[in-house]
N, C-alpha and C positions, 0 to 999 in steps of 0.2 A: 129182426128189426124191432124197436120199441114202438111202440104207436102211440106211448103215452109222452116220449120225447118227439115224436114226428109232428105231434100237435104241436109242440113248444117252437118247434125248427119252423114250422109253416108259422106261427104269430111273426117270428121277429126276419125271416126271409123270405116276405110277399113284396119286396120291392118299395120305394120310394112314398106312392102312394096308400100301399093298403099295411105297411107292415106295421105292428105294434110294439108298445112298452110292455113287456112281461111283469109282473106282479112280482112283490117281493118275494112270496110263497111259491111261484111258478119259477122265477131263478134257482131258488134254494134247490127247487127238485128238477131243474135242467143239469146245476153243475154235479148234484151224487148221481145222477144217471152216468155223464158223461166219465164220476170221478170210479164210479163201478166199473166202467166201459159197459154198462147195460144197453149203451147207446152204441150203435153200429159204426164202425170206425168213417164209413162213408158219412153220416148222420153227425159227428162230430167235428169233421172237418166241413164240413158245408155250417152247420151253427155258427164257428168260428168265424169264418169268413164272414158269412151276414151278419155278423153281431157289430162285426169289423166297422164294415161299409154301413150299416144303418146308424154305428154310435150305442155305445152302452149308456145306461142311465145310472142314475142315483141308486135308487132303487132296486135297478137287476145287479146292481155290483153287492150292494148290502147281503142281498140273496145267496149271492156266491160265497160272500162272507160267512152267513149262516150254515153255509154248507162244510165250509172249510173247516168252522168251527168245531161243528157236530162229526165231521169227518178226519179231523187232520190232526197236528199233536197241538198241546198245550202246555208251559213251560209254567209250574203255579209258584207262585210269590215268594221272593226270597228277604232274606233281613236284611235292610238297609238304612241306612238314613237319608236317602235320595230315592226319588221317584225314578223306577228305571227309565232309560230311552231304548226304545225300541227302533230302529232305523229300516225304511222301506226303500235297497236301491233297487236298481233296474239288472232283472238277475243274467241277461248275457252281457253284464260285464265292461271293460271301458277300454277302448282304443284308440284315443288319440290325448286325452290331457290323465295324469298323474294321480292316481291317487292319494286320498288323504283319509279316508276312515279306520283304515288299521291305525294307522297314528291314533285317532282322534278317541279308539274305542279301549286303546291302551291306556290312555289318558285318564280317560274317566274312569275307568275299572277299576285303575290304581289307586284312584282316589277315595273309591268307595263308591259309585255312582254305578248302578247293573248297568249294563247295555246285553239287550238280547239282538241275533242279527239272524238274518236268513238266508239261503241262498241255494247255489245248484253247482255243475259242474259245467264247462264250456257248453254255450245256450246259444243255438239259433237268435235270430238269424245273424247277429252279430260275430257271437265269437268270439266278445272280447277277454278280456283276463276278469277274472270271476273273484269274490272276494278269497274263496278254497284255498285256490293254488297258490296267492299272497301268503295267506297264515301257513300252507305247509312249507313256503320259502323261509320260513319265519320257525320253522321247527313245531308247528303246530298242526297239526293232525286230525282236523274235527273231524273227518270220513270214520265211519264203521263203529261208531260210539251209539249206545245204547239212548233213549231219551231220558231214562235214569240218572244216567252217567252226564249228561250234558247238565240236569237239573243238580246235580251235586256239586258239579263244577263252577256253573252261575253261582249256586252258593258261595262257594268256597271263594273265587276268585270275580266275583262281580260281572265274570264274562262268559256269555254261551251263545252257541250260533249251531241253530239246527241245520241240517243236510237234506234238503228236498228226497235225495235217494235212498237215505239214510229212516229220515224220520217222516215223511211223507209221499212213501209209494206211487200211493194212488196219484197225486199230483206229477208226482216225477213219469207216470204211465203217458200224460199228455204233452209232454214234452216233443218228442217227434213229430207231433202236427204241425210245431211252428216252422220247423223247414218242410214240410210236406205244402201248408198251404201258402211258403213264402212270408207272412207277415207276421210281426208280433199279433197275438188276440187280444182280447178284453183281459183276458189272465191275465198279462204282461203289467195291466194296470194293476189287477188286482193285488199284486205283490208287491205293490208300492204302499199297498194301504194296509196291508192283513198287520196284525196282533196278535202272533202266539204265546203272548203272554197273560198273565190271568193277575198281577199285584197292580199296583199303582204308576204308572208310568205316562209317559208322553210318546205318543207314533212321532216319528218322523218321516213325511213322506218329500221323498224329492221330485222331480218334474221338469219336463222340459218345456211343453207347449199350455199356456194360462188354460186351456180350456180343462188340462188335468185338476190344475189346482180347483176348479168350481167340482169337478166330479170327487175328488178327495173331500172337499168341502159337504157335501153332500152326501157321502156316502158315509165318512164317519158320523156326520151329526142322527143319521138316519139307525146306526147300529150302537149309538149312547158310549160314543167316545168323548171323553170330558176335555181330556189337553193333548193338542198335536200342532204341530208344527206344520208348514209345507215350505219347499224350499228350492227355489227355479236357481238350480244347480247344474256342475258339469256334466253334462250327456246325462243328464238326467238322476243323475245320485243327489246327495245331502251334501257333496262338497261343495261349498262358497265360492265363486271366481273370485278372481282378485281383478282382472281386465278389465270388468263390467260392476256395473252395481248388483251388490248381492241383495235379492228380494225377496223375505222372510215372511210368511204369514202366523200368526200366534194366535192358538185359539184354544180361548179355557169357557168353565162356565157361564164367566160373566159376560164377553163378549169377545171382539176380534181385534186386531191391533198387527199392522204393516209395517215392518222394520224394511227400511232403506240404507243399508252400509255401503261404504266404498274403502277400500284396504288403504289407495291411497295415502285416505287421511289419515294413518295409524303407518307410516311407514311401509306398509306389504304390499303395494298397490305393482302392477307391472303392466306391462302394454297388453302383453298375450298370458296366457297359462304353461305353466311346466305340462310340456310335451313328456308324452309316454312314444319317446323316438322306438324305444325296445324294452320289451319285456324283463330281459336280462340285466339292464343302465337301470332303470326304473327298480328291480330287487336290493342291486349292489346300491345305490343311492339310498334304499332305506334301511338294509344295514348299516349304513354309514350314519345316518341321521341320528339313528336310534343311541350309537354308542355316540353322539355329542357332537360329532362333527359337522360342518357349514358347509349345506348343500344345495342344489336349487328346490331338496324339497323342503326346507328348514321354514321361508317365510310362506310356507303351504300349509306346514304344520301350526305353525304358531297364528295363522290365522282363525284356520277352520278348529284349532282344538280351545283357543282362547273363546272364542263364539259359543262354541255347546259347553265348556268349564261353566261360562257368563249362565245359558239354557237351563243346566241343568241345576244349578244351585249353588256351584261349586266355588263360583267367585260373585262377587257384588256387581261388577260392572263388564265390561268387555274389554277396557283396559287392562285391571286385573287378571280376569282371564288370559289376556295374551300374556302377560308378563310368569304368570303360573306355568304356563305351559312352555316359556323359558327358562323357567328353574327345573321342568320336569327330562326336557332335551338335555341341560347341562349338566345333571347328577344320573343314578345307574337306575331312578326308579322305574323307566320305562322298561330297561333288563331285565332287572328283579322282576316285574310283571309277566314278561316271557318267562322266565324260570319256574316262578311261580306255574302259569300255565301248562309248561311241559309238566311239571311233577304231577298238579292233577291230573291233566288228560292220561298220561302214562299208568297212573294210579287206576282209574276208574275204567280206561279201558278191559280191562281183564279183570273186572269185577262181578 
């Protein structure tokens, strides 16, 4: 048993009344106990759960961050003339509405715009389709690549996306708690907010319940993130609804600023969301998309890719955006970008 983590477990699960806020310095060294497993597998899943039920702070998230940092990989800055986007989704994944980030990450890539992504393989307590199994449906293969390999790739192709089991062990070790203790933890948050990226870039974190977006809010201002987005998205990713109004927060040095869109008024607007009926409709539909054809994921794509086009720098306005990412569905550049992709990954794997 650690005793220097039992102290940590006893501050934040003394209950209601007595338990406290951990120190930014006291998170940092709750989460490399627990990412050591110095911490007693009993000792971690009890922290979990209390961290749960009392609510993470600003501060103990920031901590965690620090730890991830000093503990976990770092992707360092590649040449661009776009500030990467970094995208924070919800790593088990989505089960009921459609993705749109591989679109959207193909997108910008092509264009020249990094996007760094991260994630896991099928994740408690969800289960849902994980970003992984998408790209290897897609001929992409990010599992079993070296962090070299991935940083060469980002180079090369604008796009990489580290593998929890791959390039982050120690994090992929606590994975089995979250079905052991039933609920997403504070982690769950944490990976909506992490940055393993080391150039100039914007996080994008997604979210489903406002209270997220005040802890995103707080936890990157607190670890000297300069520009990030948040983004009260589907089941909790960076995708935009189209049903509802999409609520953007934007936040640089100088201050913050609330973007209110509705699809509607641009043509893409629909009552509900493209349903992820099955896994296998959902693959074959973006095969289909990809090579130009008109599908229900088409005004999915042309929203949410025209949006981050507009974000990232790529187009002036969000009209244009949308309209860019119409020319990019109706010619082979999104393909070329897959081809591209396999030749690197294929390249660097056995390097």
């Amino acid at each position: 048993m650690s005793q220097a983590f039992r102290a940590l477990l006893k501050k934040v699960g003394s209950g209601q009344h007595t338990s406290a806020v951990l120190t930014r310095a006291e998170a940092a060294e709750a989460a490399r106990l627990m990412l050591a497993q110095e911490a007693t597998p009993a000792q971690i899943g009890a922290f979990m759960i209390a961290h749960r039920i009392k609510r993470p702070h600003p501060d103990e998230l920031a901590g965690f961050l620090d730890a991830y940092a000093e503990v976990g990989p770092t992707l360092s800055p590649v040449t661009a003339d776009y500030p990467a986007l970094v995208f924070g989704l919800p790593y088990d994944g989505r089960s009921r509405t459609a993705p749109a980030q591989p679109l959207v990450a193909l997108m910008l890539s092509a264009l020249g715009c990094p996007v760094v992504l991260h994630g896991g393989d099928r994740m408690p307590t969800k289960y849902g389709l994980p970003l992984i199994d998408i790209w290897q449906a897609l001929g992409l293969d990010w599992s079993g690549l070296s962090l070299a390999a991935v940083q060469a790739i980002l180079q090369q192709t604008h796009l990489g996306y580290l593998h929890l089991a791959d390039h982050f062990p120690a994090a992929q070790g606590l994975v089995p708690y979250r079905e052991q203790i039933g609920k997403r933890p504070p982690q769950a948050t944490l990976e909506l907010m992490w940055c393993p990226y080391a150039g100039d870039c914007q996080v994008v974190v997604g979210y489903v319940h406002p209270p997220t977006e005040g802890l995103a809010k707080g936890t990157l201002t607190a670890i000297g993130v300069p520009h990030y987005l948040t983004v009260k998205g589907l089941e909790g990713s960076s995708d935009l609804p189209r049903a509802r109004a999409a609520i953007i927060g934007v936040y640089t040095p100088t201050g913050e600023e609330r973007i209110v869109l509705h699809a509607r008024d641009l043509g893409l607007g629909e009552t509900s969301e493209a349903p992820l009926e099955s896994e296998a409709a959902y693959l074959d539909a973006l095969q289909a998309t990809l090579k130009g054809q008109t599908t229900p994921l088409t005004p999915v794509a042309l929203w949410n890719g025209g949006f981050y086009l507009w974000r990232s720098g790529l187009a002036v306005s969000l009209e244009q955006g949308i309209e860019t990412a119409r020319s990019l569905l109706s010619s082979d550049h999104l393909t070329s970008q897959i081809a591209a992709l396999q030749s690197a990954i294929n390249h660097y794997r056995y390097k």
